[in-house]
TISEFI-535869 format. One record per residue: x, y, z of N, C-alpha, C in turn. Coordinates in steps of 0.001 Angstrom, whole numbers, padded with zeros to 6 digits, always signed. Atoms other than C-alpha are relative to their C-alpha. Layout:
! TISEFI-535869
XYZXYZXYZ
...
END
This chain:
! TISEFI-535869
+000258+001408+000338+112627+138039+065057-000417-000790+001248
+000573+000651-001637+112441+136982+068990-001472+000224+000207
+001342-000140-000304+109753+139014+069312-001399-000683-000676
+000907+000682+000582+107632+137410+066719-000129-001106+000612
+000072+001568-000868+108544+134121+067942-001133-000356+001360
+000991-000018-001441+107210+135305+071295-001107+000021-000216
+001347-000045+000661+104202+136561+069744-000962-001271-000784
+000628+001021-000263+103561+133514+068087-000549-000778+000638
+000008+000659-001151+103988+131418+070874-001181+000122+000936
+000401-000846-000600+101671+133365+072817-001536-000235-000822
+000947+000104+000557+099157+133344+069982-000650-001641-000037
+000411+001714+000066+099281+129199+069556-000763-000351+001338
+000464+000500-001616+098656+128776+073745-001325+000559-000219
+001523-000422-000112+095404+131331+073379-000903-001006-000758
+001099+000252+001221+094036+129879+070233-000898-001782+000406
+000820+001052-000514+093765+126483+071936-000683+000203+000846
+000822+000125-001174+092835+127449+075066-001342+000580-000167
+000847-000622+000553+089915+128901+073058-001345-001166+000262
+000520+001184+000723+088618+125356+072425-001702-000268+001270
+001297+000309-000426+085549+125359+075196-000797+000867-000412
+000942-001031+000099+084275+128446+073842-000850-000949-001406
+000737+000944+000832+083210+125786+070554-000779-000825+000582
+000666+001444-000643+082562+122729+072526-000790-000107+000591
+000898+000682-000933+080437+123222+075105-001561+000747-000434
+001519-000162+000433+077401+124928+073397-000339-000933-001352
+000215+001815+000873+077622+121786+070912-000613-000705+001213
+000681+000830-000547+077514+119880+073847-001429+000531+000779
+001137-000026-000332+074543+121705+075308-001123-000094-001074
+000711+000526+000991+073077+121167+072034-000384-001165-000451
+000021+000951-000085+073474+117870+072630+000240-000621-001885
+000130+000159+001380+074741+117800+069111+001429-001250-000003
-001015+000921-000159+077127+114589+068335+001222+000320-000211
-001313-000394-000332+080641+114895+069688+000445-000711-001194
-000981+000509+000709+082070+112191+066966+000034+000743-001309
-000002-000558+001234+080546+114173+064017+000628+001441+000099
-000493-001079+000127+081849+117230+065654+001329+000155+000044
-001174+000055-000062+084905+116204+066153+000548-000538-001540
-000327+000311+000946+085333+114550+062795+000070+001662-000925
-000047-000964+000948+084357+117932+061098+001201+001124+000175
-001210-000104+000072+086830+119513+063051+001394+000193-000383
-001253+000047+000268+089888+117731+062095-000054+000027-001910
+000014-000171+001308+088700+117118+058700-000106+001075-000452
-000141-001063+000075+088244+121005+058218+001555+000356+000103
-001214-000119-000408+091299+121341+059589+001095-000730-000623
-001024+000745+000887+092913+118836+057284+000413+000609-001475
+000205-000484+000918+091743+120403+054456+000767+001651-000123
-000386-001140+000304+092959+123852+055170+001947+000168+000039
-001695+000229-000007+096642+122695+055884+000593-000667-000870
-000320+000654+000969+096204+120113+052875+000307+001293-001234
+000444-001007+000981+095073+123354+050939+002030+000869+000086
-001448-000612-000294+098978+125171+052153+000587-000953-000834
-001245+000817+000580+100764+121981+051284+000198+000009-001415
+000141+000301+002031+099432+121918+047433+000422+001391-000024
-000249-001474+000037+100266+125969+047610+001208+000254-000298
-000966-000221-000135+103344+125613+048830+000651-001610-000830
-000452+000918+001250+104038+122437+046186+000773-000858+000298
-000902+001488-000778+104966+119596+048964-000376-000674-000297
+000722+001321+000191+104150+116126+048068-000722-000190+000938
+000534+001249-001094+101808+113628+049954+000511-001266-000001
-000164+001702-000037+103595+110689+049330+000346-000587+001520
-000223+000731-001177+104189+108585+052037+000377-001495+000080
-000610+000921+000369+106232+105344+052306-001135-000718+001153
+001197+000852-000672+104129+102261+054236+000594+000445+001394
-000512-000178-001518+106594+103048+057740-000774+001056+000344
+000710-001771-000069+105615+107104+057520-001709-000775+000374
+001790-000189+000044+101837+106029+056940-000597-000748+001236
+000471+000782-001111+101720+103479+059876-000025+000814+001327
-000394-000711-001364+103262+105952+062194-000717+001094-000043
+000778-000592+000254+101092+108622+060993-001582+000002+000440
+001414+000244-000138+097814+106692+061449+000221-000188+001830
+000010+000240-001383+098947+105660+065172+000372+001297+000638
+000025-001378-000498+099708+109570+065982-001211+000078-000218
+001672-000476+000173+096019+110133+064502-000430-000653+001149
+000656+000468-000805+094532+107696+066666+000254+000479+001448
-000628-000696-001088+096946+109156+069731-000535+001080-000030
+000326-001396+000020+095517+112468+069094-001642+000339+000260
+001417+000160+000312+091797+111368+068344-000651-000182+001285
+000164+000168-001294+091733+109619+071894+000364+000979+000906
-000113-001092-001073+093342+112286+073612-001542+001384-000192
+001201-001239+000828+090594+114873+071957-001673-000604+000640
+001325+000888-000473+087605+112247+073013+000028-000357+001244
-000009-000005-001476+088620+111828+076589-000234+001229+000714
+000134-001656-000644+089066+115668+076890-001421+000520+000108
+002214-000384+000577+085142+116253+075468+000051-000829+001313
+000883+000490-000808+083962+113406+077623+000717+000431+001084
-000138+000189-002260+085598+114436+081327-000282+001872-000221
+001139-001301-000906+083772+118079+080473-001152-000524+000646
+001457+000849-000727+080792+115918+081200+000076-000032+001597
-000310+000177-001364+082628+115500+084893+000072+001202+000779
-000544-000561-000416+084756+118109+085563-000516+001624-000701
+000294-002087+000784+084757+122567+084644+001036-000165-000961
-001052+000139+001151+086322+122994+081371+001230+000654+000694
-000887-000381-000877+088975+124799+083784+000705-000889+000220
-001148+000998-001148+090168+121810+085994-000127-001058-001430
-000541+000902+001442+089543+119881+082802+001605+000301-000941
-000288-000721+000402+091688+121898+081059+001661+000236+000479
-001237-000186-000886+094361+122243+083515+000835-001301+000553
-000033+001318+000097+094496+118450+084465+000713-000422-001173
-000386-000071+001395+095308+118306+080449+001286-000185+000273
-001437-000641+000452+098367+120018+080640+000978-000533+000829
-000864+000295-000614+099801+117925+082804+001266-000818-001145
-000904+000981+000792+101578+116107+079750+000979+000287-000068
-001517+000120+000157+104977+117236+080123+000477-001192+001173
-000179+001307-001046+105229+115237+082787-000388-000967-000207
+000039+001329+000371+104005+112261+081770+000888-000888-001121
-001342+000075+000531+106274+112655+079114+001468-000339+000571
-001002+000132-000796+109139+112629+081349-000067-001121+001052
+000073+001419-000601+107343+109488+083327+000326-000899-000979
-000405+001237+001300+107373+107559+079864+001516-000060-000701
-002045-000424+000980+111418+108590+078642+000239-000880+001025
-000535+000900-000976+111998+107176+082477-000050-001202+000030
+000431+001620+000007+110259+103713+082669+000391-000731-001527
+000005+001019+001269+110299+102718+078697+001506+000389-000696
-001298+000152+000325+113857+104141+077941+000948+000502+000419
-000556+000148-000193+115231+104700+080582+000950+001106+000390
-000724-001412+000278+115848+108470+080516+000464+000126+001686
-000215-000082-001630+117215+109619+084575-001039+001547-000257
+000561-000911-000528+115172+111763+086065+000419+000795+000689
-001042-001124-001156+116684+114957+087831-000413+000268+000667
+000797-000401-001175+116079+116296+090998-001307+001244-000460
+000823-000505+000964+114180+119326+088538-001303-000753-000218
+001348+000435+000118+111778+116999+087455-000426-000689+001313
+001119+000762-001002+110889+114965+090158-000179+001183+000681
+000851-001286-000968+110003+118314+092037-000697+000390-000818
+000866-000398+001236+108324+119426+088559-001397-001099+000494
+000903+001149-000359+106202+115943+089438-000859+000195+001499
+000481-000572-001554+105359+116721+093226-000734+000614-000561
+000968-001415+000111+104116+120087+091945-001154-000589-000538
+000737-000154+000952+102184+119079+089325-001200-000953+000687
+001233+001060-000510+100367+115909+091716-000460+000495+000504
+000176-001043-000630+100289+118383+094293-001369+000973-000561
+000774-000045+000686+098482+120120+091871-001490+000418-000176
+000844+000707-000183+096041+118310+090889-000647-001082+000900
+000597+000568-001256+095030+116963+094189-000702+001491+000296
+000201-001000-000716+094372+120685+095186-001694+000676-000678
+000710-000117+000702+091984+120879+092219-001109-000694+000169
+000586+001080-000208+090351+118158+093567-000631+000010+000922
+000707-001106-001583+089387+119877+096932-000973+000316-000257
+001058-000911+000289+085924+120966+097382-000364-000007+002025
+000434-000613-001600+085034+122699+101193+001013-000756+000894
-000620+000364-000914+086948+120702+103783+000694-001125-000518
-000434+001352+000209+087162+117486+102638+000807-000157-001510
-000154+000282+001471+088862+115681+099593-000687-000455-000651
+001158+000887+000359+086236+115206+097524+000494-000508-001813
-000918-000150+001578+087721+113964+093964-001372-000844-000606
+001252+000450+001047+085227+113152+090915+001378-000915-000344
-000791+001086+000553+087245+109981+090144+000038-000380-001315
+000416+000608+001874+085766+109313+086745+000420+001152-000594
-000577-001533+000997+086196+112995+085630+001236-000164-000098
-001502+000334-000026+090004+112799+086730+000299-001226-000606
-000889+001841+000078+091020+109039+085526-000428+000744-001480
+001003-000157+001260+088802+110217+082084+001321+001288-001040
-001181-001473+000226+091080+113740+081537+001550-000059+000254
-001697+000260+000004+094417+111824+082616+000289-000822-001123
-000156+000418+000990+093656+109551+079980+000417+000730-000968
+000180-001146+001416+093050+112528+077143+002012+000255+000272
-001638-000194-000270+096569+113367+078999+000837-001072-000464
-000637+001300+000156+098437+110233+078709-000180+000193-001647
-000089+000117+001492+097543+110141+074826+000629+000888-000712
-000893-001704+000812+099006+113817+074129+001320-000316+000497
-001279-000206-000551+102051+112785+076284+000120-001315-001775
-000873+000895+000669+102431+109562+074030+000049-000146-001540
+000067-000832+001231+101426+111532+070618+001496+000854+000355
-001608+000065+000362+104749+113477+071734+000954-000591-000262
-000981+000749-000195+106706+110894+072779+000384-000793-001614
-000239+000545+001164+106510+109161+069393+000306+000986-001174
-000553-001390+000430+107032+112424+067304+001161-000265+000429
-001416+000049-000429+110165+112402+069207+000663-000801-000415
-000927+001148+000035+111382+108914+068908-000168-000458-001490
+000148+000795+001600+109891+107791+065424+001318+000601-001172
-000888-000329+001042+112397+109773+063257-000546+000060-001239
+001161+000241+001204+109811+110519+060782+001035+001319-000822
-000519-000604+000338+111538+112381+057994-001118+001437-000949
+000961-000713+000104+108670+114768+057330-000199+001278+000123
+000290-001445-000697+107489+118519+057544-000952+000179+001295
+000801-000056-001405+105885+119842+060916-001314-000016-001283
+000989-000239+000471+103001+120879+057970-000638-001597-000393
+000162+001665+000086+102919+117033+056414-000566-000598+001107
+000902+000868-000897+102669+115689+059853-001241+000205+000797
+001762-000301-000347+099811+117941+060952-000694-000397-000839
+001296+000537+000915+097898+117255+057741+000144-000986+000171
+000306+001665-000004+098382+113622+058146-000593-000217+001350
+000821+000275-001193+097388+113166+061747-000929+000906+000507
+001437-000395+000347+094726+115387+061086-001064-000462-000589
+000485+000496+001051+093438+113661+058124-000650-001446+001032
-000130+001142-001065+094071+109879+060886-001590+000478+000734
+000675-000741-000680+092135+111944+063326-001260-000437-000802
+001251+000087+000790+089336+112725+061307-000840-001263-000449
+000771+001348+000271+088781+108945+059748-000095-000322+001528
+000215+001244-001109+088739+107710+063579-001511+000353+000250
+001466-000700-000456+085540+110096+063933-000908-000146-000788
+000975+000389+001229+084054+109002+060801-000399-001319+000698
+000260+001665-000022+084536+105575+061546-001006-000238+001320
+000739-000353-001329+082912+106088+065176-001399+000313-000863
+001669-000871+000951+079967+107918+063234-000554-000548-000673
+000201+001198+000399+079778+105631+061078-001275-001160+000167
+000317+000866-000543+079415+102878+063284-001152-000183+000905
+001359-000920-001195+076660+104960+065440-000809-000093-000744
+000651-000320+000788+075008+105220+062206-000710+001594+000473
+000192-001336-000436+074997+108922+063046+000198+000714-001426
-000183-000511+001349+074122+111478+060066+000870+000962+000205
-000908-001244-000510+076471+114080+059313+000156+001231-001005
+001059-000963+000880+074191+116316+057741+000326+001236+001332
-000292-000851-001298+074947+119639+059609-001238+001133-000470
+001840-000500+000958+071786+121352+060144+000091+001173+000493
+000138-001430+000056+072101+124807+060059+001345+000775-000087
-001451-001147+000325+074884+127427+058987+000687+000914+000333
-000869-000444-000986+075594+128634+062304+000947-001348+000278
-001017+001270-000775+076820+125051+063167+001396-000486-001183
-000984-000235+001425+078694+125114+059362+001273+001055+000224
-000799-001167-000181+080316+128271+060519+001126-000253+001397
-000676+000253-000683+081262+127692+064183+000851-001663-000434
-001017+000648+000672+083062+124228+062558+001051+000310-000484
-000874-000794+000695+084725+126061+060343+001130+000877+001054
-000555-000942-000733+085922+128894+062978+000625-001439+001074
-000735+000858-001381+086522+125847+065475+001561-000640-000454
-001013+001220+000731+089122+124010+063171+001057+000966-000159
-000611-001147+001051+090416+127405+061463+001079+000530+001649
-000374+000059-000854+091132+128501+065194+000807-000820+000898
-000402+000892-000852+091934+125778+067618+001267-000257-000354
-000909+001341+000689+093642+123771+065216+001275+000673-000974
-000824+000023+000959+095267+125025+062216+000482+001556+000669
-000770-000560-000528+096210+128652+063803+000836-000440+001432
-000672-000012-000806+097366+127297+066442+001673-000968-000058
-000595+001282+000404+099233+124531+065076+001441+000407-000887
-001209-000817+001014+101195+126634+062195+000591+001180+001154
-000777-000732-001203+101972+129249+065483+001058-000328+000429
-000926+000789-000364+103570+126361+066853+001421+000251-000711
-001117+000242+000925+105608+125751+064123+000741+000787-000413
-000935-001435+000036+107300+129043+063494+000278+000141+001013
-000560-000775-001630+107438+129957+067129+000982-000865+000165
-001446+001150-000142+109669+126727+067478+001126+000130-001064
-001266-000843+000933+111700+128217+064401+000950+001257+000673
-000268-000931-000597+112199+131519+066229+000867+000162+001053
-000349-000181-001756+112439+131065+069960+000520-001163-000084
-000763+001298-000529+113248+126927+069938-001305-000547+001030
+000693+000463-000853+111029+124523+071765-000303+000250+001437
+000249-000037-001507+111610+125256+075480-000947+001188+000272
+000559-001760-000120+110325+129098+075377-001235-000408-000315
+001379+000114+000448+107411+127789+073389-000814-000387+000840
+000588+000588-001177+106670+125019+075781-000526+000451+001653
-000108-001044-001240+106824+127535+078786-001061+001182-000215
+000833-000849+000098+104440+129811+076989-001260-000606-000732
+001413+000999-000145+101972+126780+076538-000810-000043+001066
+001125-000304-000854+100978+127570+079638-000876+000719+000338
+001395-001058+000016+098571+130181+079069-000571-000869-000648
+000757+000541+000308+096779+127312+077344-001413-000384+001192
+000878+000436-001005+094727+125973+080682-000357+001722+000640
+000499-001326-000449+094911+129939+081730-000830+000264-000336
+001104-000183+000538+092590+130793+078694-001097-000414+000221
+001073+001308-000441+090684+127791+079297-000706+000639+001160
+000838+000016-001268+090243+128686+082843-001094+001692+000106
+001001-001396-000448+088997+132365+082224-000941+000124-001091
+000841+000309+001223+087203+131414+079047-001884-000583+001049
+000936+000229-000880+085238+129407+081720-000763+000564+001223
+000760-000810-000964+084664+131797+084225-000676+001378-000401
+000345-001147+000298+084158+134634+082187-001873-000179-001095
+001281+000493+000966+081405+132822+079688-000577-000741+000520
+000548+001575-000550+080357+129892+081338-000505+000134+001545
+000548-000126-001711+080153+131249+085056+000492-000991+000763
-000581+000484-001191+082472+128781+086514+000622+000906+001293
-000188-001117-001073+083018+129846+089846+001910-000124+000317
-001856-000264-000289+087234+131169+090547+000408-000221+001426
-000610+000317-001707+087904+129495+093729+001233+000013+000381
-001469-000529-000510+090975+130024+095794+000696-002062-000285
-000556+001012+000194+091772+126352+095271+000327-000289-001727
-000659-000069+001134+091483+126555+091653+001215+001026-000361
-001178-001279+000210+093949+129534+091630+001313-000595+000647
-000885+001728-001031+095916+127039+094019+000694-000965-000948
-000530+000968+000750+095837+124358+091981+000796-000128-001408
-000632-000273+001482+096522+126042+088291+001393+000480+000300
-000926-000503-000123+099402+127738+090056+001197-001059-000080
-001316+001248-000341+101518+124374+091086-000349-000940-000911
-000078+000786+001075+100567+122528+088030+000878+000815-001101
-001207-000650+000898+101950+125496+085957+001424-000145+000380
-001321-000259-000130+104926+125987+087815+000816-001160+000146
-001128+001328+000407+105625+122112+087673+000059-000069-001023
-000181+000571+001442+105385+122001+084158+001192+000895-000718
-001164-001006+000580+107842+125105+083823+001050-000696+000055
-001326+001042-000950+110161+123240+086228+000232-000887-001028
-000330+001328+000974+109937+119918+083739+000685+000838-001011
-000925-000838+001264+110570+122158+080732+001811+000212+000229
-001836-000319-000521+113748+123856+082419+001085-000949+000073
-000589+001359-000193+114915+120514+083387+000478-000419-001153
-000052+000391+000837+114381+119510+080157+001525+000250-001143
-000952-000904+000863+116442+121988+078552+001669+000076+000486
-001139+000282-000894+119396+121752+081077+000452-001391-000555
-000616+001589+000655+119433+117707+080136+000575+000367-001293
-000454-000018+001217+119975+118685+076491+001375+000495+000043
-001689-000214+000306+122957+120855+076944+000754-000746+001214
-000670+000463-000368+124515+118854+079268+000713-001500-000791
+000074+001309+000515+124276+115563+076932+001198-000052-000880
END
């Protein structure tokens, strides 16, 4: 039963870190990010809506649930639309890796807005992780930092930390499946509405781009998503969270292996002390609980 867990676990981190092998020959297709992102989640809504009627859960939703629902969508939508735009900057790699800084920001937002203490654990988890991403930021001698790429990809960060943080605190009485299809569903209208508003068609013109949609949503999203959710049955959140970090790994060899980013000793540098601060936070994490 562990072992599955593990195996899950394991499977959820790849399946995202999958996510430039979709994205970036869209974007060299210069094909529109909002319609691709709308099809996406809406794919992806649909195939987890398709479970819920299967498995014979309601949709109802009281007006609190649906408010907190739509403001996770939008938390999720922005994090997803900052991540696309700072590939434009950065290598889906340091993009990628930058990302994952959200346990930690998590653990900045518990501190300042309620107050949580911070242990000596995390604040060295924090070092690492700035540490980091400063190292990532290095190019030949100097510090040379793409400012817009970074500020752009801490954002996407910041929105996934505060898509947890509310999960956490809301007390939503819900299934993990419910609240993916709903802030999937959120998601999806923010990319309509964007598309929309672009007056962008969302006519998809050809049935390779029908297909990779499909595979992008089916992948990314909904295996990785239901992974989650068992593996955190199995193993328990911390193990999972700890084996989220092959997410920016994939990422990073996804990019060097397809894409021809080049594997510099600073990126190997930098992915190293961002992972091992985010382990650190986890551990921490897990220590606070049973001590409480």
């Amino acid at each position: 039963m562990k072992l599955r867990g593990y195996m899950l676990g394991i499977l959820s981190a790849v399946s995202y870190g999958l996510i430039p092998i979709f994205i970036l020959p869209i974007k060299q297709a210069h094909f529109s990010m909002d319609i691709t992102l709308f099809y996406r989640f809406f794919f992806s809504a649909l195939m987890v809506g398709g479970y819920l009627m299967y498995s014979r859960q309601n949709f109802r939703l009281n007006k609190k649930e649906a408010l907190i629902l739509a403001i996770l969508g939008i938390c999720y939508a922005l994090s997803s639309e900052f991540l696309f735009l700072g590939y434009d900057f950065l290598t889906p790699g340091i993009a990628s890796t930058v990302l994952f800084i959200y346990p930690v920001i998590v653990a900045l937002i518990m501190f300042f807005f309620y107050k949580e203490k911070l242990s000596r654990l995390s604040v060295v988890s924090l070092l690492f992780a700035f540490a980091g991403v400063i190292v990532l930021c290095l190019k030949g001698n100097g510090l040379e930092i793409n400012f817009a790429g970074l500020g752009i990809v801490m954002l996407s960060s910041l929105f996934y930390a505060l898509y947890m943080v509310i999960v956490n605190k809301a007390n939503l009485k819900v299934s993990g499946f419910k609240l993916t299809f709903f802030s999937m569903l959120f998601t999806s209208l923010f990319f309509m509405t964007k598309a929309l508003m672009g007056h962008e068609s969302f006519a998809i013109p050809s049935i390779s781009i029908f297909l990779n949609f499909l595979v992008f949503a089916f992948l990314t999203t909904v295996i990785s998503s239901l992974c989650l959710v068992y593996a955190i049955k199995h193993i328990g959140s911390t193990p999972v969270a700890i084996l989220g970090a092959l997410e920016p790994v994939v990422a990073v060899m996804v990019s060097v292996l397809l894409f021809h980013e080049k594997f510099t000793t600073n990126l190997l540098i930098g992915i190293t002390l961002i992972l091992f601060g985010v382990i650190l936070n986890v551990i921490g994490d897990q220590k606070k609980i049973r001590h409480a």
